[in-house]
C-alpha positions in Angstrom: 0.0 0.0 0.0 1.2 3.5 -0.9 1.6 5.8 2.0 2.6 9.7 0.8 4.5 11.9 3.6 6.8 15.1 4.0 10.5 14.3 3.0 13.0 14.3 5.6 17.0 15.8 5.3 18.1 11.8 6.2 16.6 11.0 3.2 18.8 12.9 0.7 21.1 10.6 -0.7 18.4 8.0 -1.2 16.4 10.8 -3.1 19.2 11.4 -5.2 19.9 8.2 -6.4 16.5 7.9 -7.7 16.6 10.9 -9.2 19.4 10.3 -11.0 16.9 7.5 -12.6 14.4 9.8 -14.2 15.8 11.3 -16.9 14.9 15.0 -18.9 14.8 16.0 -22.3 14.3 15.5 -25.8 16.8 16.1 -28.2 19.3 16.7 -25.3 18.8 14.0 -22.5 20.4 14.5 -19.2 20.1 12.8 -15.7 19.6 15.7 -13.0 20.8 15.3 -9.7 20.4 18.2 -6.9 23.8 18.9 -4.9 25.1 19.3 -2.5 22.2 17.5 -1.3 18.6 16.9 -2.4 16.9 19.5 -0.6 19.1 22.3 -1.8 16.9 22.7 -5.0 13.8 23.4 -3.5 15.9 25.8 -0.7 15.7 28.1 -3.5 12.5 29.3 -1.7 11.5 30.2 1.3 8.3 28.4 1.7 8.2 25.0 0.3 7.8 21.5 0.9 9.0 18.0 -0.7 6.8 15.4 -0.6 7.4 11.3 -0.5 5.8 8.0 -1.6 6.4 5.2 -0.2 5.8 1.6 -0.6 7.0 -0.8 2.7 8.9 2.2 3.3 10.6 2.2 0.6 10.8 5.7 -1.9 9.5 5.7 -5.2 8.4 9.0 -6.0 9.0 12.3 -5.2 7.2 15.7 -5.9 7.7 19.4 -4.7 6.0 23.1 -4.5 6.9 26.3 -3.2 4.8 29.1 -2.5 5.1 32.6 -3.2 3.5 36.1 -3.7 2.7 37.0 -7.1 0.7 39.2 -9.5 -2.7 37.4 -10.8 -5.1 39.7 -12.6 -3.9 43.0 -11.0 -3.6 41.6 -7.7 -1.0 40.7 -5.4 -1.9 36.7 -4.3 -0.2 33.7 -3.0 0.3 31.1 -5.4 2.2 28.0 -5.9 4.7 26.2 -8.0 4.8 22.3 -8.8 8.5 21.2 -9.9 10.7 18.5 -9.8 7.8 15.3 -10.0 9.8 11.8 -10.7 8.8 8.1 -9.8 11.0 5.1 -9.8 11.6 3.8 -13.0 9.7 -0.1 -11.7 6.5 1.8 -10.5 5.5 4.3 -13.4 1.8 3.8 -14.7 0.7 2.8 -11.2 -0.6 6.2 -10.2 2.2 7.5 -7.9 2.5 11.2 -10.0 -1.0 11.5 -9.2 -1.0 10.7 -5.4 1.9 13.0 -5.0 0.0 15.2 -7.4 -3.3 15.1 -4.7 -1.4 15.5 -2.0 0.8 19.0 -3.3 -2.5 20.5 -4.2 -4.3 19.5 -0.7 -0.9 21.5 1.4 -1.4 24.4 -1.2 -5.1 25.0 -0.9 -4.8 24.6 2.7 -2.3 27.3 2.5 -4.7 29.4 0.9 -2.8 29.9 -2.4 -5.2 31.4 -5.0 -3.8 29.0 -8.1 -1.0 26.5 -8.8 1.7 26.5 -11.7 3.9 24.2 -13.2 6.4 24.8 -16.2 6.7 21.8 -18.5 9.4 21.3 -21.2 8.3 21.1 -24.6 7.9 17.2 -25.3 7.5 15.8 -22.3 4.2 14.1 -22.8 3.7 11.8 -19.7 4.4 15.4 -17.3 2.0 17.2 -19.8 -1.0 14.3 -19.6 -0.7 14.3 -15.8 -1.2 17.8 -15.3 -4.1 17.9 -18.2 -5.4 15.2 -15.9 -5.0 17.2 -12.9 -7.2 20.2 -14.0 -4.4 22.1 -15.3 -4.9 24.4 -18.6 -2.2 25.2 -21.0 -1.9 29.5 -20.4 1.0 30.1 -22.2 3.7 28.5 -24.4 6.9 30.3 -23.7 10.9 29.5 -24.7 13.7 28.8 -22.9 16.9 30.1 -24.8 20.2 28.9 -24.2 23.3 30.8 -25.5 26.0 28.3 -26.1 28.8 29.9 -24.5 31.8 29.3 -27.2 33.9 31.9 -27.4 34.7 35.8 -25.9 32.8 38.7 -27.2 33.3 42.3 -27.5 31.7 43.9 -24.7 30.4 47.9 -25.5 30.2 50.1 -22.6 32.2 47.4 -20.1 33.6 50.2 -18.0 29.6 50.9 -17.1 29.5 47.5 -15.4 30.0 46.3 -12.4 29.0 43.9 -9.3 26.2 45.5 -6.9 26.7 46.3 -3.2 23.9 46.5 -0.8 23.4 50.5 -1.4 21.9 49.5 -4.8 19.3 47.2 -4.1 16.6 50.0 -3.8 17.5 51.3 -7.7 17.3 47.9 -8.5 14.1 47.2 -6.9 12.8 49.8 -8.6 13.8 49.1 -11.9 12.6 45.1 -11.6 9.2 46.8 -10.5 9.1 49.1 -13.6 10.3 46.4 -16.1 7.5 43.8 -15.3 4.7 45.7 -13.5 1.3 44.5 -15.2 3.0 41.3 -16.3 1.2 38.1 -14.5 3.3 35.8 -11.7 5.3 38.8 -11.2 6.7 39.2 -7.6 6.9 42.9 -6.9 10.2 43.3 -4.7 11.6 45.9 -2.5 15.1 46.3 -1.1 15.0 44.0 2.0 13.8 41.5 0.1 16.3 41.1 -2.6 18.7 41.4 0.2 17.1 38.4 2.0 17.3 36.2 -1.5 20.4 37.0 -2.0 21.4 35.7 1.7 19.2 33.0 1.4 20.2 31.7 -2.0 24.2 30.4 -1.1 24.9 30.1 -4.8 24.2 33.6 -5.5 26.0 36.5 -3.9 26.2 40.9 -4.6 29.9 39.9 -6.9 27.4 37.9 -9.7 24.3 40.6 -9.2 25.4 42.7 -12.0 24.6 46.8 -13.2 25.0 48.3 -16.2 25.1 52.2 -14.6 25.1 55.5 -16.8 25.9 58.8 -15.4 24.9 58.0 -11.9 21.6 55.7 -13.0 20.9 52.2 -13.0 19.8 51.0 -16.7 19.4 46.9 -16.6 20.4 44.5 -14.2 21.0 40.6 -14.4 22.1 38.0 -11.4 24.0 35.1 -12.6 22.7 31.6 -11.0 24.9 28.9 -11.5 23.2 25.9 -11.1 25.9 23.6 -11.4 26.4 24.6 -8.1 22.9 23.0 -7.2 22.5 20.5 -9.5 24.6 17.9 -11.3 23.8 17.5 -14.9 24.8 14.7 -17.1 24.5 13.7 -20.6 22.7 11.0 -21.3 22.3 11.3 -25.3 21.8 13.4 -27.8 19.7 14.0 -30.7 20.6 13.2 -34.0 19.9 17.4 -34.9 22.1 17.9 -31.8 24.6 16.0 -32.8 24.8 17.6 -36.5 24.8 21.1 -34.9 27.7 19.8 -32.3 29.9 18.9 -35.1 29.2 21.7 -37.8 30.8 23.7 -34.5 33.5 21.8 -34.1 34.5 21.3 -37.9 34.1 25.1 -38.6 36.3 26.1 -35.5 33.7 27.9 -34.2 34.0 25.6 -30.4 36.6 23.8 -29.9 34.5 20.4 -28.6 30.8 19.7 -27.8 28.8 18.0 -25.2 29.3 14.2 -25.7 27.5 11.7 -23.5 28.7 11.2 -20.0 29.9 14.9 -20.2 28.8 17.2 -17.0 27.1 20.2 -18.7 27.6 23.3 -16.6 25.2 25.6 -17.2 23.8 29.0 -15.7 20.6 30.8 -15.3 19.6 34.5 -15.4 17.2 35.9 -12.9 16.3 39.4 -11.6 16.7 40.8 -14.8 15.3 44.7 -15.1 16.4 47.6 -17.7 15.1 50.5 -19.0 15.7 49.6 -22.7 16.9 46.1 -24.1 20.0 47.8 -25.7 20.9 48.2 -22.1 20.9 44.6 -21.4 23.4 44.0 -24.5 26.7 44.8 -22.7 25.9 42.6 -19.8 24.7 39.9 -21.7 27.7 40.0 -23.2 29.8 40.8 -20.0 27.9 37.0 -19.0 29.3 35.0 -21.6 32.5 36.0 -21.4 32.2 35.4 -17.2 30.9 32.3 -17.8 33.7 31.0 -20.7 36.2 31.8 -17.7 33.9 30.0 -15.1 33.6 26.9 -17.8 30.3 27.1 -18.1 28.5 26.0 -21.3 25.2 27.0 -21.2 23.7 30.8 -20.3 19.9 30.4 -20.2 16.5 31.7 -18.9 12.7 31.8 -19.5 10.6 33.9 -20.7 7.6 35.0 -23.3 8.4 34.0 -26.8 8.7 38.1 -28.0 10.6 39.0 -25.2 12.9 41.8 -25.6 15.4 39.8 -23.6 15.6 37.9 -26.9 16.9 40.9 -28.5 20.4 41.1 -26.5 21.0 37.6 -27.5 21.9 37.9 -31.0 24.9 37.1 -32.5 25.1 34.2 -30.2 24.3 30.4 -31.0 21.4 29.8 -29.4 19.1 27.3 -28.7 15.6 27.7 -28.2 13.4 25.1 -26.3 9.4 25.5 -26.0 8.5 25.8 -22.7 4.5 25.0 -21.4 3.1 26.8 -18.6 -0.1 25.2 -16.7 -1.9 26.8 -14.5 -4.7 25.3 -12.3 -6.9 28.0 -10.7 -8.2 26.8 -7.0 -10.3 30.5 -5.9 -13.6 31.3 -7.9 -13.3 34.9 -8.3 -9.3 34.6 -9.8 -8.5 34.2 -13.1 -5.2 35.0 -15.2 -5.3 37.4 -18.0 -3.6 37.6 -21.6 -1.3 39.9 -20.0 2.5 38.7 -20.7 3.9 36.1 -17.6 6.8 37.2 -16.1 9.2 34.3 -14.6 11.7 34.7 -11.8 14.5 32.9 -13.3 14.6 30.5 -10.0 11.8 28.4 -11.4 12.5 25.6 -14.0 
């Protein structure tokens, strides 16, 4: 009989083996595992919870869901998010996703949250039917580019950036505010509470919050997440498309080598991203990839709406775009989301 109950921190390293089991992607697969420990994934936030099945105490699924305040229809709410769902590989098709799926949603609605959210990578049909199953509705379809970090750049303007201190985080605030105010899911901040995520999040720090600053005035802003400092990321296989692209790279000098499976692919994320005008955001985009060749990391990403003018500062690069689904599952009566554009934090994914 299946029994469903919180996670505990003496379960890590079990958790981590069978995570290591459930493998992600389509034409790039890759086994995911969270380090140092499980937990430090879903420490990311600072309310959330990781749930267990069991079977004669034994683990063979896991699910988790943070909660957080957000923008919904021109109101501040609490909502929650649904990530990192994965069953041991003997006990798929036995309903497990959709007991840990009950029991996330029974937490969240006793918490009050006004709706739920879950971002699905393009192609992954079994996470896509469960949530369809689940009451979910597709909202949006939105893209996850990844600059392929090959090679330095020129960098206009790099004398106008620099790392932040704790005297910035009001202007910064304020211009996060200004970039996505209206935008649904948005999380309007304030100084004290950037400075708690940033002491909160140990993989992120004031040296890789970043300002482009003219005469005096903060213009964009981008933090750097790496998340190979949170998660361990292997190569599994690679698709056939991949593979082409990988060696078209290679054979026209333009990278020097290309993921191969078994490689560990280092990749890192941008969040709190804010400017007064995309051309702002080209020198630090920039200023990124040639921080992260140094740091040897292959892969600078994010998330966000397929027009997005963060899409702008990103050419010239090799890029790879993957379709990313939102669902959203409304639990309060008199909330809806609107066709306003959906802003995401950078920390979910």
């Amino acid at each position: 009989m299946m029994d469903i109950r919180e996670a505990v921190p003496e379960e890590s390293e079990v958790l981590q083996r069978l995570q290591a089991k459930a493998p992600q992607g389509k034409s790039l697969v890759v086994s995911t595992v969270n380090i140092p420990d499980f937990f430090s994934r879903a420490r990311v936030y600072p309310s959330y919870k990781v749930f267990n099945a069991y079977e004669e105490n034994r683990i063979i699924g896991s699910a988790a869901c943070a909660i957080r305040d957000a923008v919904v229809g021109g109101r501040v709410l609490r909502v929650g998010y649904e990530f990192q769902y994965f069953t041991s590989p003997d006990c798929r098709r036995q309903g497990v996703a959709r007991s840990l799926r009950h029991t996330v949603e029974g937490y969240l609605t006793d918490q009050g949250v006004a709706l739920s959210y879950a971002l699905i990578m393009e192609g992954n049909t079994p996470s896509m039917r469960l949530f369809d199953l689940e009451g979910f509705h597709l909202h949006r379809r939105l893209v996850m580019p990844a600059i392929a970090v090959i090679k330095e750049v020129p960098v206009p303007d790099a004398d106008k950036i620099r790392s932040t201190t704790p005297h910035d985080l009001e202007p910064v605030a304020e211009l996060l505010n200004q970039t996505w105010r209206g935008q649904d899911l948005f999380e309007p901040t304030s100084a004290a509470s950037l400075a708690r995520q940033i002491e909160r999040i140990a993989t992120l720090d004031y040296r890789n919050v970043l300002v482009f600053e003219e005469e005096g005035r903060i213009l964009a802003c981008v933090a750097l997440w790496d998340w190979s400092k949170i998660m361990r990321i292997t190569v599994l296989r690679l698709s056939f498309r991949m593979w082409i692209l990988g060696r078209l790279l290679v054979l026209t000098r333009v990278s020097p080598r290309f993921l191969s499976p078994g490689d560990t692919l280092r990749q890192m994320m941008l969040t709190m991203i804010g400017y007064k005008s995309s051309t702002h955001l080209v020198p630090l985009v920039r200023h990124v990839n040639n921080f992260a060749l140094r740091e040897g990391i292959e892969q600078v990403f994010c998330v966000c709406e397929r027009n997005d003018k963060m899409l702008e500062s990103m050419k010239g690069f090799t890029r790879v775009n993957t379709g990313v689904n939102l669902y959203v599952k409304l639990f309060q009566p008199d909330v809806s989301m609107t066709d306003a554009p959906v802003a995401m934090t950078g920390f979910d994914m």
